[in-house]
N, C-alpha and C positions, 0 to 999 in steps of 0.2 A: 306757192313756190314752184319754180319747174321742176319738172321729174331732173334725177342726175343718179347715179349710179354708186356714189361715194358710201354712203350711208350702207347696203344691200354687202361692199364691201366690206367695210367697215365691220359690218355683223359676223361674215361669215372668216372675217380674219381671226376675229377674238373667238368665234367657235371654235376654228383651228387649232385655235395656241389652246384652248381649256383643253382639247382631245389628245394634244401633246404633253400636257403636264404631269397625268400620272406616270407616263414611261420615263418623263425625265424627274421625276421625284423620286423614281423606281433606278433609277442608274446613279442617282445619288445618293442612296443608302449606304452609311457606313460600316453597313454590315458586310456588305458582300466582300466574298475572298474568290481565291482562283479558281478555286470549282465553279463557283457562281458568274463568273464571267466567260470560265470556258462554255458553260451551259447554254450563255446567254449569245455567245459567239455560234454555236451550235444551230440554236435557236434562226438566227439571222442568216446564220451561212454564210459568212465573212467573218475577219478580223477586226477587232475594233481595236486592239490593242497599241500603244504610243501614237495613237491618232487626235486629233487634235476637236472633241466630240463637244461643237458648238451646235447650234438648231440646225444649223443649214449642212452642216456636214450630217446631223442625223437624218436630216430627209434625205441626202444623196443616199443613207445605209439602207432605206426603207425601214426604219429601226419599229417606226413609229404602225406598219402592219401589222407586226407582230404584240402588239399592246399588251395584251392577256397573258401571253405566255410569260413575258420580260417581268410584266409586275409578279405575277404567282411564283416566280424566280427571285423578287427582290423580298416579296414575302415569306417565302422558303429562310432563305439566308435571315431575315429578322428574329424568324420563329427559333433555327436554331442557335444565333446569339442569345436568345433568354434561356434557352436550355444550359447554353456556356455559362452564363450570369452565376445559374442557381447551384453548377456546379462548381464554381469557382468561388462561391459564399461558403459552403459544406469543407471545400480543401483548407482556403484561410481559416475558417475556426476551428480545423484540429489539430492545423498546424502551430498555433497560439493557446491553446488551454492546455492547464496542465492541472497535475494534482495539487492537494493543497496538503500538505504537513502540519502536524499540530502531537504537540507533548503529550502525553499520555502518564497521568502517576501511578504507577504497580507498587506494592506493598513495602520498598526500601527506598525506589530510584524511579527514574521515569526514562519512557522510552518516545520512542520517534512513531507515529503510527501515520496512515490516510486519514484526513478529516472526512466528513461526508460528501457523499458523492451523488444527493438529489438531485442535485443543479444539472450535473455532468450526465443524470443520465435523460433528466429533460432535454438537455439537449442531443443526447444522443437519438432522440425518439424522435425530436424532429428534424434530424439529419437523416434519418429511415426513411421520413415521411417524403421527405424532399426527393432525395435521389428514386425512391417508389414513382411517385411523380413523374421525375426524367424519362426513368424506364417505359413507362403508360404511354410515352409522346414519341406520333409517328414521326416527329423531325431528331430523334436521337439516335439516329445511324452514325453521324461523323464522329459524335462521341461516345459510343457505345462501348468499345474496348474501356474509356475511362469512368465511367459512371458503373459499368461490371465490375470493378477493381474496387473502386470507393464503398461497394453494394458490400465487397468481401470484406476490407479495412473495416469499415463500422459494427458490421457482427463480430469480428474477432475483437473489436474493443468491447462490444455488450456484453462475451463472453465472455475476457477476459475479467472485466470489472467483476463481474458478478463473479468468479474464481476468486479474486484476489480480495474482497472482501469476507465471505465466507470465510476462507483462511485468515487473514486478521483476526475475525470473531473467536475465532476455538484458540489459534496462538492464545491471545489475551487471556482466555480463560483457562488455558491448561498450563503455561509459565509459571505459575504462583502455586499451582500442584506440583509441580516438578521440582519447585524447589525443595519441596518438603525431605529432608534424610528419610523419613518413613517409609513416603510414596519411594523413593528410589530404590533403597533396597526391597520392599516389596516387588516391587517390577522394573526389574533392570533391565529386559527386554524393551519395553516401552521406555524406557529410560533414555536407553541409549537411540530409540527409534527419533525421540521427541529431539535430543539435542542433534541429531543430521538435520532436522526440520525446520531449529532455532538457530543454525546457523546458515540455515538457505535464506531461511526468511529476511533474517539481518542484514544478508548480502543484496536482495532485492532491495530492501527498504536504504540501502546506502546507493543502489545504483538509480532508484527513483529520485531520491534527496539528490544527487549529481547530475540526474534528467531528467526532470519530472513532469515533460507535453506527455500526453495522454500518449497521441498516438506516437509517436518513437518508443513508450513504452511498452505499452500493449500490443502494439505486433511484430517485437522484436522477436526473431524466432526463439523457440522454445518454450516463449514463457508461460504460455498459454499450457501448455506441457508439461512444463515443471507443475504449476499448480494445480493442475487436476491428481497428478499422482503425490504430492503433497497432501490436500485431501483427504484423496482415497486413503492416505496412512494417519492422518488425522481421526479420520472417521473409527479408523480401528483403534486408536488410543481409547478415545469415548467410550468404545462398546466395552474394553476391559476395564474401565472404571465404572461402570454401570452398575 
């Protein structure tokens, strides 16, 4: 066959376009936002913005020089959409769980109590693990305010839980003393300590049964507050019945 020149083209056109395609696979990421494109505007030293960015108009931008940079920009922006992903998994599920209510029978009547809270703190352990996670990753600068925030939201629920269960436990077990006329006129000090206690409690346990997501509960201010110093005077009921 005669030599001809078609073929030599031919090769080195499809080499062209394979050299082109990471940068336009990289300006097609749905991830990128306005940072990401100012960056990438930066990047090139022009605007690319309401421009109309076919093959031919990116070679007029020389877009396609800058290769390395444009993709390490479109990978940036990927990197930090899965940080947004994992953060935005941990907000929907504590925006949706809530506590679970279950009857309880005391020695006449039955009361309203938390059912258990294994599941809730499984998953609280690995909401820790996740957002620990975020935190470890150099692409969580954009969202760093929000994943510090979520960091504090979930120990105050860990906190709180573990307060508000303890407190259930002793409630439970010193209501059915307190009823006693004995117990009361023996200790009318603790008497009257325990019924401020049964009526805080009562009122918590009615405003969880009215909103019972975890987190609208537990980091409503005070509450975390209330029941530590609840506690602390629980603890001192105990020690005079000892």
């Amino acid at each position: 066959l005669p030599a001809n020149d078609i073929v030599p083209l031919q090769k080195q056109a499809v080499f062209d376009f394979k050299e082109t395609l990471p940068v336009i696979v990289a300006l097609r990421n749905p991830y990128l936002e306005s940072q990401h494109w100012e960056a990438i505007e930066y990047t090139i030293g022009r605007s690319i913005k309401d421009k109309n960015l076919t093959l031919e108009n990116l070679t007029k931008l020389r877009i396609f020089q800058r290769k390395e940079a444009i993709v390490n920009i479109s990978a940036l922006a990927s990197n930090e959409a899965t940080l947004k992903s994992m953060l935005e998994k941990v907000s929907s599920l504590w925006k949706h769980t809530s506590f679970k209510l279950m009857t309880h029978q005391l020695d006449t009547y039955t009361v309203l109590i938390i059912g258990s809270t294994e599941e809730i703190i499984g998953l609280l352990e690995d909401s820790l693990i996740t957002i620990s996670t975020i935190k470890g990753s150099r692409y969580v600068e954009p969202i760093k305010k929000e994943v510090n925030e979520w960091d504090r939201k979930l120990n105050i629920i860990a906190h709180t839980i573990e307060e508000l269960m303890t407190c259930q436990r002793n409630w439970l077990y010193l209501t059915p003393i307190f009823q006693a006329p004995d117990i009361q006129r023996q200790l009318p000090t603790e008497t009257k300590l325990f019924s401020h206690i049964d009526a805080a409690w009562n009122e918590l346990i009615i405003r969880i049964q009215n909103n019972s997501n975890i987190l609208k509960t537990t980091t409503t201010s005070g509450v975390l507050e209330l029941l530590q110093t609840t506690n602390a005077n629980l603890e001192k009921i105990l020690k005079c019945l000892e």
